[in-house]
C-alpha positions as CSV (number, residue, x, y, z in Angstrom):
1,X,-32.2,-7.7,-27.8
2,X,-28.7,-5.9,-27.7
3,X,-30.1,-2.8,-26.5
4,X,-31.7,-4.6,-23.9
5,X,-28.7,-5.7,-23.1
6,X,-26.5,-2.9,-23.2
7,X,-29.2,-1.5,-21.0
8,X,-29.4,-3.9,-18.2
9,X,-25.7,-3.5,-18.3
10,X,-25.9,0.7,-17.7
11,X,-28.1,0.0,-15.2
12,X,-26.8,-2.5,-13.2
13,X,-25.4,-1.3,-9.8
14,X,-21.3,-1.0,-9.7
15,X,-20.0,-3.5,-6.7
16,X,-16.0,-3.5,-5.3
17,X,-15.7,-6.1,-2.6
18,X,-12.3,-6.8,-1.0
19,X,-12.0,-10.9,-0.9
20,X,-9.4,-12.1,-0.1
21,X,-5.9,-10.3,1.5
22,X,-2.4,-11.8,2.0
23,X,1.2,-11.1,2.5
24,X,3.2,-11.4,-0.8
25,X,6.6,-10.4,0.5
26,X,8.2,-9.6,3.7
27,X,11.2,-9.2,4.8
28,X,12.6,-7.4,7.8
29,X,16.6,-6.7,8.8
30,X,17.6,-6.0,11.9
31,X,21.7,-5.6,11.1
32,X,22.5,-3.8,14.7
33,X,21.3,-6.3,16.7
34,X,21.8,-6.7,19.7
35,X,24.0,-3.4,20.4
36,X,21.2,-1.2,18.4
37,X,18.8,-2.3,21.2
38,X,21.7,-1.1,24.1
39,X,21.9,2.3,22.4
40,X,19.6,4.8,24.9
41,X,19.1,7.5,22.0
42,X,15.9,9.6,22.8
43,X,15.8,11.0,19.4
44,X,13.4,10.6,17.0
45,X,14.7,8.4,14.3
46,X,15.6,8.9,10.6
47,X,12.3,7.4,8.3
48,X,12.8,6.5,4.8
49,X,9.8,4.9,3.2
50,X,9.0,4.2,0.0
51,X,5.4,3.3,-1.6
52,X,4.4,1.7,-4.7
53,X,0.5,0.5,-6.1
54,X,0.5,-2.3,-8.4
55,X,-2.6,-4.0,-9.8
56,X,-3.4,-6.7,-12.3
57,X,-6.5,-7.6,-13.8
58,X,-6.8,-11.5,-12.4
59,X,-10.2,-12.6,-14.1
60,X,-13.3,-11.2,-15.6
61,X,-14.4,-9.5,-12.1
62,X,-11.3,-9.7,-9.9
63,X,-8.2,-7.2,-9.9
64,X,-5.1,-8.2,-7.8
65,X,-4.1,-4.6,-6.0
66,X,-0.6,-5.0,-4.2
67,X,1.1,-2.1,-2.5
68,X,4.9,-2.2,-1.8
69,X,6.2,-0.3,1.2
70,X,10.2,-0.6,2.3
71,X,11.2,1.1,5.2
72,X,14.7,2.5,6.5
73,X,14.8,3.6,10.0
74,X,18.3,5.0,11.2
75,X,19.7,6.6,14.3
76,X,20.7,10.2,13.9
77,X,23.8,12.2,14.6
78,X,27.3,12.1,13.6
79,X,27.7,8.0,13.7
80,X,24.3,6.8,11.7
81,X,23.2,2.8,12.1
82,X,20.6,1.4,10.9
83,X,17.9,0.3,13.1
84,X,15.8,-1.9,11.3
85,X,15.0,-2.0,6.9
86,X,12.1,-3.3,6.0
87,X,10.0,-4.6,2.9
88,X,6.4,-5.7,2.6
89,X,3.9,-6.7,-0.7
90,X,0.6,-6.8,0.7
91,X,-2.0,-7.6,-1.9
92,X,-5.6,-7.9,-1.8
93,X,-8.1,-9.6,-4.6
94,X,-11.1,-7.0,-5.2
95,X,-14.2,-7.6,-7.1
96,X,-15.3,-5.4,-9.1
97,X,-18.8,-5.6,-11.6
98,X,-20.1,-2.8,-13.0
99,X,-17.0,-0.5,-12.5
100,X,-17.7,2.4,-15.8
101,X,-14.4,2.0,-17.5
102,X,-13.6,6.3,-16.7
103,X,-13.7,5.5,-13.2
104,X,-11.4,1.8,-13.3
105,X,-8.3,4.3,-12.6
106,X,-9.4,5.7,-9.9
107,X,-10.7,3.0,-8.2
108,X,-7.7,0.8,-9.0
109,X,-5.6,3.8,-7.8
110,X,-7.6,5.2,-4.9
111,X,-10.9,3.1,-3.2
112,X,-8.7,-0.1,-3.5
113,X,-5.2,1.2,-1.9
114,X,-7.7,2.8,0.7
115,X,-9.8,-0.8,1.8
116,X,-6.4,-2.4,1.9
117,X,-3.7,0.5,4.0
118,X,-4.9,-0.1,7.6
119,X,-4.3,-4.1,7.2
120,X,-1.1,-3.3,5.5
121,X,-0.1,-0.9,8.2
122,X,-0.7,-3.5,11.1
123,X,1.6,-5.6,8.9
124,X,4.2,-3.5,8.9
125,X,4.0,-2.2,12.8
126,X,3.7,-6.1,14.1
127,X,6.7,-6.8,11.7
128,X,8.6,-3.9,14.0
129,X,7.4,-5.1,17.2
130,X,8.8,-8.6,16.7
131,X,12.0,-7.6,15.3
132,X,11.9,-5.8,19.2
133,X,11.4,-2.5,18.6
134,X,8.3,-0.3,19.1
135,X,5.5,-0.2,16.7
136,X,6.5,1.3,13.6
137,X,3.2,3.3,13.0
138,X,2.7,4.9,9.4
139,X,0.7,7.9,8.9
140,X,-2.5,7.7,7.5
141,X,-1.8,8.0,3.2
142,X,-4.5,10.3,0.8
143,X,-4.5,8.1,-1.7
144,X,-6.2,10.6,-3.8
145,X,-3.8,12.8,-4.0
146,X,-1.4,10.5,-4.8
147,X,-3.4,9.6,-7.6
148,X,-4.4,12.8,-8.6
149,X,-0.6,14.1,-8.4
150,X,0.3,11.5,-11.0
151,X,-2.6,11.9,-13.3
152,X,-0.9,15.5,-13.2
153,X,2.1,13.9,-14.4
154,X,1.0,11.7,-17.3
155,X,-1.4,14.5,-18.6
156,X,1.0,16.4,-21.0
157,X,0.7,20.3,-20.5
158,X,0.3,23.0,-22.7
């Protein structure tokens, strides 16, 4: 009977659903307002932006995957100011049956932070435009080479 089991369980197909996605934290500063808005500066701005995966294992089937993004936009030139600073946790509940343990990294790290980036990125751009400034659009991430750049780093070398 256990091999029957374990072999129902080798064959049974892998599924990752997103569920369920929400805003954890946000918080957006806009310290320069209203003289940052009077300021004509055609230059691109200075972009400081920061990204951080998190995920926790909620349940038998479900994993809680949050990203973390803050954001510093400044003027340049000789007198910086800071246009606008901004935080967001976006978070998204993912089923997952099936999932071979080897690959639990990668999708944690890489098919997850994937499903949930463009919803995250509209968060942060409608975030901009109602703190009056233009949509603040983020490039598109490759989440796998993030992930592969720090499997580089946790794998000692010889």
């Amino acid at each position: 009977m256990t091999d029957k089991a374990a072999e129902t369980e080798s064959t049974e197909k892998p599924i990752l659903r997103l569920q369920k996605m929400y805003v954890k934290d946000l918080s957006f500063e806009n310290p320069n307002a209203p003289e940052v808005f009077r300021n004509t500066q055609k230059a691109e701005p200075n972009v400081e932006l920061n990204l951080k995966l998190n995920n926790r294992k909620i349940g038998d089937e479900h994993w809680e995957v949050s990203m973390e993004i803050t954001a510093k936009v400044t003027t340049k030139g000789d007198e910086e100011k800071v246009l606008f600073m901004l935080e967001v946790e976006h978070a998204g509940i993912f089923l997952m049956k099936a999932i071979p343990e080897k690959h639990l990294a990668m999708v944690l790290g890489v098919e997850c932070p994937t499903m949930l980036f463009p919803f995250t990125r509209q968060v942060v751009s409608q975030a901009a435009v109602d703190g009056g400034f233009m949509p603040f659009l983020m490039e598109p991430i490759n989440f796998l080479a993030l992930f592969q750049n720090s499997q580089k780093e946790t794998t000692p070398s010889n």
